[in-house]
Phi, psi and omega in degrees: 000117168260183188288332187282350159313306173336104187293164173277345170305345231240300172273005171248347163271357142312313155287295168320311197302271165027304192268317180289344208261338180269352194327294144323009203242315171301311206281340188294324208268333175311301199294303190328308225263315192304336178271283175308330171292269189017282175316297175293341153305305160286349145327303185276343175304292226282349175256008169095358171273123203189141167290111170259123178304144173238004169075355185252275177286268162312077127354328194283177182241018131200220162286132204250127160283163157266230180054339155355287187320313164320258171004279182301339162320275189318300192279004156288321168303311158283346183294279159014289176287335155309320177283311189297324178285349204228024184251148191275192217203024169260195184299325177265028173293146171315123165303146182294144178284137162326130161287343176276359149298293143021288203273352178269331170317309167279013178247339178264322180291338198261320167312309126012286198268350242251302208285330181285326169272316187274329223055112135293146165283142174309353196266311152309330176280306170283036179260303161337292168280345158310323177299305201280301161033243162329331188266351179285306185325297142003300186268355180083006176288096141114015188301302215273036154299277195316336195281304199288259226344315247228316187314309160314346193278276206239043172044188200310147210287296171302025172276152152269112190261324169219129203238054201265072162051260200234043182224130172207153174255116169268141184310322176326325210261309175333305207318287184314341176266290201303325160290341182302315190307301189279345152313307159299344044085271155331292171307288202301319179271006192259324163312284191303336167293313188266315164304321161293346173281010197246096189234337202236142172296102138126347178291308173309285193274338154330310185289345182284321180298304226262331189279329177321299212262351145304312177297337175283320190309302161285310160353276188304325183314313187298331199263337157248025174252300174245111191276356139342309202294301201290353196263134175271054174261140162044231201281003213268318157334282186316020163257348151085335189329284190304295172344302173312302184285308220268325157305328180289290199292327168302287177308333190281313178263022161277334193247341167273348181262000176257012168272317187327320172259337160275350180282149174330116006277146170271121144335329197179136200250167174311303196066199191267342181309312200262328175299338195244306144018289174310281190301336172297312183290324184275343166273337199287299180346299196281340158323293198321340175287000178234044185241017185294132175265193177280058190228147149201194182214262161337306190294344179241121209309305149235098205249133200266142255241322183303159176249172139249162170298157163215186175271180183327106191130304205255127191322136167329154176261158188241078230275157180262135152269186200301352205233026202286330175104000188299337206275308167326319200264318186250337158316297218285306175307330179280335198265331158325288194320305184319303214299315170319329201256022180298333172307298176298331166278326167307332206258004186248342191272331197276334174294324159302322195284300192318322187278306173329293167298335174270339165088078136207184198284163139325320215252005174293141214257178168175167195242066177219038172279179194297313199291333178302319193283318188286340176278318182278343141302002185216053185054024187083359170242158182279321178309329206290282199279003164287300199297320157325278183353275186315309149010250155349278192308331181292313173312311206283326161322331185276307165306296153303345160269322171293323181278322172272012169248359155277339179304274194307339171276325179251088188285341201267317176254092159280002205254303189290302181291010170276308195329291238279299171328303164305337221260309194282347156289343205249314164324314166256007159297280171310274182339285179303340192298324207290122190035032153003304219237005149258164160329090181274153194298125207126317205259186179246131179282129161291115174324165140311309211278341173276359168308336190282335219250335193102310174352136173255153173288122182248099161269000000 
């Protein structure tokens, strides 16, 4: 018996049990964040931190607390601690979220607030994040992005890349530094990404929400393509399944009790505490996919006749040999993830070209982010242009999900759904650029000098 004997009533009953046993994750970091925000709000009245209009850059119309970030902290957190607690003790019990998650989770949230209270120097905010980084790095979350990228190149991992008599290198040990390199990589652009997208009440977490539930949608695909993914036993864990669904639902329902007080008009912001939180979790998420191990059931090509055990129930696993090609097949799952997460890249790539062509620093604010423009297509209103906004994020969800439920089936043609990604990015790219790099009329050019403090313009 192999895994594709498994019916399907069999992997769906598989998928549901999953989702209901993570469930709790949902409703805990929802109840958690809606009970915390509050508090930080008056937290931040009463201790000044908070946005005040400057009639230049800060638009809104009056004073806005911060500390948001807080808030979603905690309910991320307990949603994390709630799945552990509520996880049942059969095969499909949860796996633990990592402590070097966790543990970036506080190190990117406290740089965050570090920067909403003190003005951190920019030189400090990327140390933080190196810092949330490393403890992912640590744990081997996102090594293997480097693997499928680097495998095509210079071959199997367990390959000898230089054999100089009694000194050699193996590609494993490249492997492992270029992931290290794209994991901080991820991090430093996937923070920062989601921190320039947080411009509009109500936008950054609304898109969290829509991009959450493409990331779940794929999870679970993975979890009914290779039923493997669900079982926690031994090394079978580093595949992340439960994590993955229980990080999906957490965030998700952290950013939804924390729209009750950010949808327009907002009550309370993000800061950089809670924007760069966000973007540290949606990437690490989309890391995991390439923490897949070498099991599959579509993906595999050639499959080798030995199993390993498993427990009572669950189909023998069917091990990839080394040269199967599995690391290409879940990089290609990382790039699923990316296209969900297109909007803060697009709206950061475009700002590199923009800024680029106007000659001034990265860190110059202006009012031609991606959310600007569409606000200003939509008559000036922010509700208008969040609700585009989310739009927008739903396609791309549609898009990235849909290439990975081709993925997992046709495991054997990899080359077209990465092109047709590239090709609607770069489409949508080439759209927005158009006419980019003016000013629109009516608006005010930002000094240089208002540049230094970070701050975003909150219309």
């Amino acid at each position: 018996m192999n895994c594709v004997s498994m019916t399907t009533a069999a992997r769906l009953d598989g998928v549901l049990s999953l989702l209901m046993n993570s469930m709790p994750a949902l409703l805990a970091s929802f109840g958690a964040t809606v009970i915390a925000v509050p508090i930080a709000r008056w937290v931040a009245h009463k201790t000044g931190v908070v946005d005040a209009p400057d009639q230049v850059r800060k638009l809104h119309g009056r004073t806005v607390a911060y500390l948001g970030g807080v808030g979603v902290f905690i309910g991320v957190f307990v949603g994390i601690i709630v799945s552990a607690l509520f996880s049942g003790g059969d095969l499909l019990s949860l796996p633990p979220v990592p402590f070097s998650v966790v543990l970036g989770m506080i190190a990117i949230t406290f740089t965050g607030l570090a920067d909403d209270i003190w003005k951190f120097d920019a030189r400090l905010k990327i140390a933080g994040q190196l810092v949330a980084a490393a403890a992912l790095a640590i744990d081997d979350i996102g090594i293997n992005v480097a693997s499928g990228l680097l495998s095509p190149i210079m071959g199997s991992p367990n390959a000898t890349l230089i054999d100089m008599g009694g000194f050699a290198i193996q590609n494993a040990t490249v492997f492992y530094w270029v992931g290290t390199a794209l994991v901080a990589a991820f991090v430093l652009g996937g923070s920062n990404a989601a921190n320039l997208l947080d411009g509009l009440d109500g936008l950054l977490s609304g898109i969290t929400v829509v991009m959450c539930l493409g990331l779940l949608a794929l999870s679970l695909l993975i979890v009914y393509a290779l039923p493997p993914d669900l079982s926690n036993i031994g090394e079978l864990t580093q595949s992340m399944a439960g994590a993955r669904v229980v990080l999906c639902l957490s965030l998700m329902g952290a950013c939804l009790g924390f729209l009750v007080y950010n949808f327009n008009p907002a009550t309370i912001f993000l800061g950089d505490a809670g924007s760069l939180l966000i973007g540290f979790l949606s990437v690490t998420i989309i890391m995991t996919f390439a923490n897949l191990q070498p099991f599959s059931c579509p993906l595999v090509a050639r499959a080798v006749a030995d199993s390993v055990p498993t427990l009572p129930g669950m189909p023998p696993v069917v091990p990839l040999p080394a040269d199967a090609g599995y690391e290409g097949h879940s990089t290609l799952l990382v790039m699923c993830g990316l296209a969900m997460f297109g909007l803060p890249i697009l709206d950061t790539a475009l700002a590199m070209i923009r800024r680029r062509r106007a000659g001034v620093p990265f860190s110059t604010p202006d009012a031609n982010h991606l959310h600007h423009r569409v606000k200003r297509a939509c008559g000036d209103s922010v509700r208008k242009a969040v609700c585009a906004l989310y739009g927008m994020e739903f396609g791309l969800v549609l898009i990235g999900t849909a290439t990975g439920l081709y993925l997992l089936g046709h495991g054997g043609r990899l080359l077209w759904p990465f092109l047709f990604l590239v090709g609607v990015f770069i489409v949508l790219l080439a759209v927005a650029t158009r006419g980019s790099g003016a000013t629109p009329t009516g608006a005010r050019r930002v000094p240089r000098s208002l540049a230094a403090d970070g701050a975003k313009r909150r219309t």
